[in-house]
FIZA-32948 format. One line per field, with one value per atom (N, C-alpha, C): residue number from 1; atom name; z, x, y; residue in one letter. Coordinates in steps of 0.2 Angstrom, whole numbers, plus 5000, padded with zeros to 4 digits. Last residue first. Layout:
<recs>
n	[NUM:...] $
atom	[CA:...] $
w	[Z:...] $
u	[X:...] $
v	[Y:...] $
res	[A:...] $
</recs>
This chain:
<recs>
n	[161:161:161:160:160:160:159:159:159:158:158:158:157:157:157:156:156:156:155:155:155:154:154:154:153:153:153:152:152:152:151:151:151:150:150:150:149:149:149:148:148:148:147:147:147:146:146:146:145:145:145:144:144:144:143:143:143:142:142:142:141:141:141:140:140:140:139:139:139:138:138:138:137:137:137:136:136:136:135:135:135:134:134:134:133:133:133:132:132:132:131:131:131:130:130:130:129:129:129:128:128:128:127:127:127:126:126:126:125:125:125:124:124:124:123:123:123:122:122:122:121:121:121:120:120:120:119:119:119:118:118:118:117:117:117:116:116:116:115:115:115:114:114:114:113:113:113:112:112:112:111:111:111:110:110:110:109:109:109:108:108:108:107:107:107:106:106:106:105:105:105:104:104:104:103:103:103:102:102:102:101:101:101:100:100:100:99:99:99:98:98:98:97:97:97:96:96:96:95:95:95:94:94:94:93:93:93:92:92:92:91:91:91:90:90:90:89:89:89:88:88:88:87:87:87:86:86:86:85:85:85:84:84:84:83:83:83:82:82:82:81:81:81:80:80:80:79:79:79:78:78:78:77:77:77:76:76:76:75:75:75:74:74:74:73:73:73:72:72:72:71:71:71:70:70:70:69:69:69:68:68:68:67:67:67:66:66:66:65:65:65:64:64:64:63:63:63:62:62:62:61:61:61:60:60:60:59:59:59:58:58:58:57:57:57:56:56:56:55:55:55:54:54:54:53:53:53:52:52:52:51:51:51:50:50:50:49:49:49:48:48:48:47:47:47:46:46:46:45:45:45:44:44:44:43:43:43:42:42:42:41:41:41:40:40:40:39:39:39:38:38:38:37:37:37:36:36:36:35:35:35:34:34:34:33:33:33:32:32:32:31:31:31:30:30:30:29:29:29:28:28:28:27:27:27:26:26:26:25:25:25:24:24:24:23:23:23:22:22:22:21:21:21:20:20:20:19:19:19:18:18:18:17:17:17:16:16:16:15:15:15:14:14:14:13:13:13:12:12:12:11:11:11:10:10:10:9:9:9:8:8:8:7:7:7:6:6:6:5:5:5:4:4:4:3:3:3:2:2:2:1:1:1] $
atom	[N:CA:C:N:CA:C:N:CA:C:N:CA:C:N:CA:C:N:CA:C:N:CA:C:N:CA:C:N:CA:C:N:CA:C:N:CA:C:N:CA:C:N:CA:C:N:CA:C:N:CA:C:N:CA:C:N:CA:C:N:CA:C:N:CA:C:N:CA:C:N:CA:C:N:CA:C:N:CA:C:N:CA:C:N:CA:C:N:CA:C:N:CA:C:N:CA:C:N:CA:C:N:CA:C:N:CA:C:N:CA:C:N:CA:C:N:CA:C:N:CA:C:N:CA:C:N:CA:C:N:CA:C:N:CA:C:N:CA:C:N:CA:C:N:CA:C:N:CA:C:N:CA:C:N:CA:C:N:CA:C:N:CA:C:N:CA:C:N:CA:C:N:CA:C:N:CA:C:N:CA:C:N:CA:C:N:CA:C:N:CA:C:N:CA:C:N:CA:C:N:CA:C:N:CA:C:N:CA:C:N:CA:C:N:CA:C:N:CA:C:N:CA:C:N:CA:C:N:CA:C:N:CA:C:N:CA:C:N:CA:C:N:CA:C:N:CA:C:N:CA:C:N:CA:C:N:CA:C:N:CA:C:N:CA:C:N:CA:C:N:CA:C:N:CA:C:N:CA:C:N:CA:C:N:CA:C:N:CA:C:N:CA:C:N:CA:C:N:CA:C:N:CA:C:N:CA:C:N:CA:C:N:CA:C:N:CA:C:N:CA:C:N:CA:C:N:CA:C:N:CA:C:N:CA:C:N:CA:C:N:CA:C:N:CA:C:N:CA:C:N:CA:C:N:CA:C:N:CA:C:N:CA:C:N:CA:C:N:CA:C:N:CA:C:N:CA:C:N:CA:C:N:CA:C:N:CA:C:N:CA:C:N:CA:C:N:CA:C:N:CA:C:N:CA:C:N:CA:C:N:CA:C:N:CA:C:N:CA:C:N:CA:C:N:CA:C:N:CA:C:N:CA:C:N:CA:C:N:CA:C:N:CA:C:N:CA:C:N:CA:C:N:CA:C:N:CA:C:N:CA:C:N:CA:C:N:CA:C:N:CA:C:N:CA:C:N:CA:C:N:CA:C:N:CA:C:N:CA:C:N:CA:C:N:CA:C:N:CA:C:N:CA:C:N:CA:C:N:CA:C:N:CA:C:N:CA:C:N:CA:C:N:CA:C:N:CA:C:N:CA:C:N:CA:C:N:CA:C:N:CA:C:N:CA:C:N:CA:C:N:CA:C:N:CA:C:N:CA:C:N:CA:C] $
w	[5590:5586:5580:5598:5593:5588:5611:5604:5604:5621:5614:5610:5631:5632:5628:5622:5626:5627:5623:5619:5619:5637:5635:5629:5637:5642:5638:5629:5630:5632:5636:5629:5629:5650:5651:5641:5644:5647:5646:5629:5636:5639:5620:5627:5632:5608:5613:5619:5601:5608:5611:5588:5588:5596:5592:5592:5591:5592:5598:5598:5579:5583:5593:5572:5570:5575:5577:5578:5578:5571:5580:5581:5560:5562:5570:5557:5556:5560:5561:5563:5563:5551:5556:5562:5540:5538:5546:5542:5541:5542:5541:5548:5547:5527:5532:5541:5522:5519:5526:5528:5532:5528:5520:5527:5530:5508:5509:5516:5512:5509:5511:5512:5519:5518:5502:5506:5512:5496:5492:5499:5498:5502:5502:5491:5498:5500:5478:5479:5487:5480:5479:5482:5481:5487:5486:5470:5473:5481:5459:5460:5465:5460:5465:5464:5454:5449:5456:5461:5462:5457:5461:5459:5458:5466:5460:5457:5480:5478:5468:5482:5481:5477:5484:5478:5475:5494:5489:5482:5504:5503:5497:5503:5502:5498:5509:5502:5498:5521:5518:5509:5526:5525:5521:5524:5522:5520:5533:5528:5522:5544:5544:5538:5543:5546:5540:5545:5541:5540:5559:5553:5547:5568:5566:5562:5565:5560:5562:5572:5566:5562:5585:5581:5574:5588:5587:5582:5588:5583:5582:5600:5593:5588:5609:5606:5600:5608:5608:5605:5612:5604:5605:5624:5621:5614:5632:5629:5628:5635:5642:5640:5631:5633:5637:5619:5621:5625:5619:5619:5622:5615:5621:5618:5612:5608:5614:5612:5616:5612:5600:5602:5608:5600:5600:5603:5592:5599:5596:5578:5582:5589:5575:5577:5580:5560:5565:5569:5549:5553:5559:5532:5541:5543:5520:5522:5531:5514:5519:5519:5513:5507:5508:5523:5520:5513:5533:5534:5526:5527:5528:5530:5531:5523:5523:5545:5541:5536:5549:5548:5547:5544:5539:5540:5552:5543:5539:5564:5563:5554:5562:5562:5562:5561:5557:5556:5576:5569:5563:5580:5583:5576:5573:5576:5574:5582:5574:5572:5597:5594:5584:5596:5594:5595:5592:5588:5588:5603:5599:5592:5614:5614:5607:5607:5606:5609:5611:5602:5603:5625:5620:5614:5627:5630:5625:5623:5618:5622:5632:5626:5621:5646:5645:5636:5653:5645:5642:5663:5665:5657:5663:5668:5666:5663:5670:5672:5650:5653:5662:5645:5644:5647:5647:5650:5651:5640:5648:5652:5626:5630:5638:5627:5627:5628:5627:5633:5631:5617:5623:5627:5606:5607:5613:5609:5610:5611:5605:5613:5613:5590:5594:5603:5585:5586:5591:5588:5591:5590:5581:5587:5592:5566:5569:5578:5569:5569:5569:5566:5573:5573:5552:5558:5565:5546:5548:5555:5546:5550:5552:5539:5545:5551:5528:5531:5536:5523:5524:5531:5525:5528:5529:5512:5519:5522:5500:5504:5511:5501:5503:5506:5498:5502:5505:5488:5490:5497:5491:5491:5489:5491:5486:5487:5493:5496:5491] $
u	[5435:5438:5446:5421:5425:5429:5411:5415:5421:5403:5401:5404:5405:5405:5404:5405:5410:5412:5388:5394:5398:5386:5384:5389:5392:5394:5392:5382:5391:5395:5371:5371:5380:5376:5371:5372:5377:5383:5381:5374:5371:5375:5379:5384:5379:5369:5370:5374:5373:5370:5368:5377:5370:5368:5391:5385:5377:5396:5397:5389:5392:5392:5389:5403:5394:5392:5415:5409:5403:5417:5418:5412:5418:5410:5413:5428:5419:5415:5439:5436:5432:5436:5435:5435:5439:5434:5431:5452:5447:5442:5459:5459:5453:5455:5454:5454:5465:5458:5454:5477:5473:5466:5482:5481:5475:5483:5476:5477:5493:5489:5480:5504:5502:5495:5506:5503:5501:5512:5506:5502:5525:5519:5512:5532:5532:5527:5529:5526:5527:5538:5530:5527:5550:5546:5539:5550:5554:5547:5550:5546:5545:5552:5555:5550:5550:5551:5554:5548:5553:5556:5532:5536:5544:5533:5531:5534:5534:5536:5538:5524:5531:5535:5513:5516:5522:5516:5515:5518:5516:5522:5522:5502:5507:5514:5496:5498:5501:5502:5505:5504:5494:5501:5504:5480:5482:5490:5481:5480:5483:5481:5485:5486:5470:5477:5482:5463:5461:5468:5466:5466:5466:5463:5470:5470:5447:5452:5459:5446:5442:5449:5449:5453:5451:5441:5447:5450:5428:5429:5436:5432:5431:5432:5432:5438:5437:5419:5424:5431:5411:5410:5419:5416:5417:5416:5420:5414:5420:5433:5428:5420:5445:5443:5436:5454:5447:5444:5473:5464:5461:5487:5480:5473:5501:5495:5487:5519:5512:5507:5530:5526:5519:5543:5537:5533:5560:5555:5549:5567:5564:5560:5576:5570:5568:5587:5586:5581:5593:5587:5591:5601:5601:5597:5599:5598:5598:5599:5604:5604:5587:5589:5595:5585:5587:5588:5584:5589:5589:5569:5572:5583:5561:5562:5566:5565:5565:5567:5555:5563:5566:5543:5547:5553:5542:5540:5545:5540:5546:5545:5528:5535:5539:5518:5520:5526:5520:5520:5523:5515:5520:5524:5502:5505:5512:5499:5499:5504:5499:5503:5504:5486:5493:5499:5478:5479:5486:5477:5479:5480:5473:5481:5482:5461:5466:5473:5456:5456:5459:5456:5458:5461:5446:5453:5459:5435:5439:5444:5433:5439:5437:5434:5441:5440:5430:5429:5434:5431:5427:5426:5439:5434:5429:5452:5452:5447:5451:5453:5451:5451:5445:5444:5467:5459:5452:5471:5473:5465:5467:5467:5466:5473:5466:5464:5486:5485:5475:5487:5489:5486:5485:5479:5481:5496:5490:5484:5508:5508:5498:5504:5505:5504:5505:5496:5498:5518:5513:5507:5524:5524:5520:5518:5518:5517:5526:5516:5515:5540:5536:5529:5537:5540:5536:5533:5529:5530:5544:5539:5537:5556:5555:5549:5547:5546:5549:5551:5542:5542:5562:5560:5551:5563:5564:5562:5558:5556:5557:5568:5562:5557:5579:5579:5571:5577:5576:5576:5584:5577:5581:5599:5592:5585:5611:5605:5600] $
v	[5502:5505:5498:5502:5498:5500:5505:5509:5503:5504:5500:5500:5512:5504:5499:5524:5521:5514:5524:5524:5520:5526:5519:5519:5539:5532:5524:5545:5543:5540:5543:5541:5540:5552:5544:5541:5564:5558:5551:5572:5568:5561:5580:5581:5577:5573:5581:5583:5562:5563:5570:5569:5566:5565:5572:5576:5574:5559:5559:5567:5554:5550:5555:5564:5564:5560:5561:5569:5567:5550:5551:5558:5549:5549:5549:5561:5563:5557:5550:5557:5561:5544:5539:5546:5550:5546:5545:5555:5559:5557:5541:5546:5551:5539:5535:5537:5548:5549:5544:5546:5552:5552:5534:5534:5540:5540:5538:5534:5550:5554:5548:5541:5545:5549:5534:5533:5534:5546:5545:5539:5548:5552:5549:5538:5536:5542:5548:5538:5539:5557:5559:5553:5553:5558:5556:5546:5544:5545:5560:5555:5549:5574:5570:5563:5588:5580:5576:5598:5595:5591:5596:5603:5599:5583:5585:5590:5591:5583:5583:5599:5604:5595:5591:5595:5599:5581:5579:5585:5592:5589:5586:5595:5600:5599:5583:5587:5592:5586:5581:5582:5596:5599:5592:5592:5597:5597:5583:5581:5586:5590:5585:5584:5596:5599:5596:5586:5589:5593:5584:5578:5580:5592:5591:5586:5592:5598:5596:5579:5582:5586:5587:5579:5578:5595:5595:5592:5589:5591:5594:5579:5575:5580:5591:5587:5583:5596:5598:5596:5583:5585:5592:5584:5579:5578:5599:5596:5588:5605:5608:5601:5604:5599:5600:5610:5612:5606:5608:5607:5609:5619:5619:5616:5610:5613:5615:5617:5613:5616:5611:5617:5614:5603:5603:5606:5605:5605:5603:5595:5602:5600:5583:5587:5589:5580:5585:5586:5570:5573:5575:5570:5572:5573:5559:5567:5567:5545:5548:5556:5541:5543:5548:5534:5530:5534:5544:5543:5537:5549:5554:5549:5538:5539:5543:5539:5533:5537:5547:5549:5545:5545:5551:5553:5535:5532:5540:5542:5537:5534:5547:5553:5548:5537:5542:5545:5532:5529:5534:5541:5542:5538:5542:5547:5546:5528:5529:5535:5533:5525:5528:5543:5543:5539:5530:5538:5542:5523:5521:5526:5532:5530:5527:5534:5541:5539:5523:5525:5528:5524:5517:5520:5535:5535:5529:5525:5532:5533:5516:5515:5520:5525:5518:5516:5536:5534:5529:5539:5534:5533:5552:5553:5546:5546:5548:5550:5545:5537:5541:5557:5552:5548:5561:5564:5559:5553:5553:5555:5554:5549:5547:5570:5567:5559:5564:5570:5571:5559:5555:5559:5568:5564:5559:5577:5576:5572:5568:5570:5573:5565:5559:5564:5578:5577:5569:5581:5586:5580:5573:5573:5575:5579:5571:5573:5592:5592:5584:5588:5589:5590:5582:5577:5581:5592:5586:5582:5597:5603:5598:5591:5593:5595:5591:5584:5585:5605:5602:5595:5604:5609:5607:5598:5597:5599:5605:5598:5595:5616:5618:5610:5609:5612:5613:5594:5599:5601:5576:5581:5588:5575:5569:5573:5583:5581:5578] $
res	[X:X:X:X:X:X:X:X:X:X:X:X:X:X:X:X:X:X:X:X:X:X:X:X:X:X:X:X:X:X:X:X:X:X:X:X:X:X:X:X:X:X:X:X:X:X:X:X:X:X:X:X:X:X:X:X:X:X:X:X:X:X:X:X:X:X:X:X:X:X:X:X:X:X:X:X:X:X:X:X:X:X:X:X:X:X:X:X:X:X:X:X:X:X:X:X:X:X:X:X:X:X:X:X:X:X:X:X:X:X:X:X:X:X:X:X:X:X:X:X:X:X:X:X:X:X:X:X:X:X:X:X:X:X:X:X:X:X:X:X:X:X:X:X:X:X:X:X:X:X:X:X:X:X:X:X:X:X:X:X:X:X:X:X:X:X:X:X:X:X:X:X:X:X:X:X:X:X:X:X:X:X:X:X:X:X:X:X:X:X:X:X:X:X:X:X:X:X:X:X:X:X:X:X:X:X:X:X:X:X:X:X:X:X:X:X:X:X:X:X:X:X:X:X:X:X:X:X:X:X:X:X:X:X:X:X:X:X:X:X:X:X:X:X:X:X:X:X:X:X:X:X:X:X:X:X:X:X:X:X:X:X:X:X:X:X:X:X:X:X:X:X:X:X:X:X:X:X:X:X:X:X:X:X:X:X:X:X:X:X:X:X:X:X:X:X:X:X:X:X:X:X:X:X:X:X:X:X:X:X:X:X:X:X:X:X:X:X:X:X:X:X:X:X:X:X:X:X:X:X:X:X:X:X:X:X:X:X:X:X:X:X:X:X:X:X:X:X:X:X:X:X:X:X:X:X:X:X:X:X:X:X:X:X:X:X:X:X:X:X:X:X:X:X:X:X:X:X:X:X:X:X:X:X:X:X:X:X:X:X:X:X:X:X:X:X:X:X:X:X:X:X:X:X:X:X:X:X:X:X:X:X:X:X:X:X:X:X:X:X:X:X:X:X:X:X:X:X:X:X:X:X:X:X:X:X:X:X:X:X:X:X:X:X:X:X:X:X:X:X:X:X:X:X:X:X:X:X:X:X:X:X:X:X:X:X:X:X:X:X:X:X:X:X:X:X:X:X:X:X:X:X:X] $
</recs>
């Protein structure tokens, strides 16, 4: 195999925490779109469209270095859907997550001398600098209104993702 056992087993995990935040953020879209929030509903189909993106980029890199993919179930994840800051802040920390495990990957990449590994991560790392970036001001945004519909509505009508 051209990676590591232990590599794998990383870009395995990825793959399903891919999945997972792709069926999430659809399942907050669903939500948003059903009580009148058509384009933050918008942003979180197109969140996890990216998502989905993601985990076909890791099975990719994973088939063109002829290693065998395999993937796992996908665990359900329970949102907090009871606020709007709620979930933004969700979204927030699966980014953060998210970022987290890819670095991860990066180092064990290194640990490994996988130089190969590492460059192909390397773009997933300033993907998520960007995800991170665009997930703070969802928060900041949506909490500057205080859960006032009437401001988040207007929002909504205005957000340009």
């Amino acid at each position: 195999m051209l990676i590591t056992e232990k590599l794998y087993e990383l870009f395995k995990n990825q793959i399903v925490h891919e999945n997972q935040n792709s069926i999430i953020y659809k399942n907050v879209s669903a939500y948003l779109q059903r009580i009148g929030l058509k384009n933050l509903g918008a942003f979180f189909t197109k969140q996890s469209s990216d998502e989905t993106g993601h985990r076909d980029l890791l099975i990719d890199y994973l088939t063109d270095i002829n290693v065998p993919v395999l993937i796992d179930d996908v665990p359900y994840v329970n949102v907090d859907m009871s606020s709007l800051s709620s979930i933004a802040h969700f979204a927030l920390n699966r980014e953060i997550e998210t970022t987290n495990r890819i670095k991860a990957m990066c180092v064990q990449a290194l640990d490994d001398e996988d130089i190969l590994t590492y460059e192909f991560l390397l773009s997933f790392i300033k993907e998520q600098r960007e995800e991170i970036a665009v997930s703070q001001d969802l928060v900041d945004n949506i909490d500057d209104m205080n859960s006032d519909m009437g401001l988040i509505r207007l929002f909504d009508q205005n957000y340009e993702f």
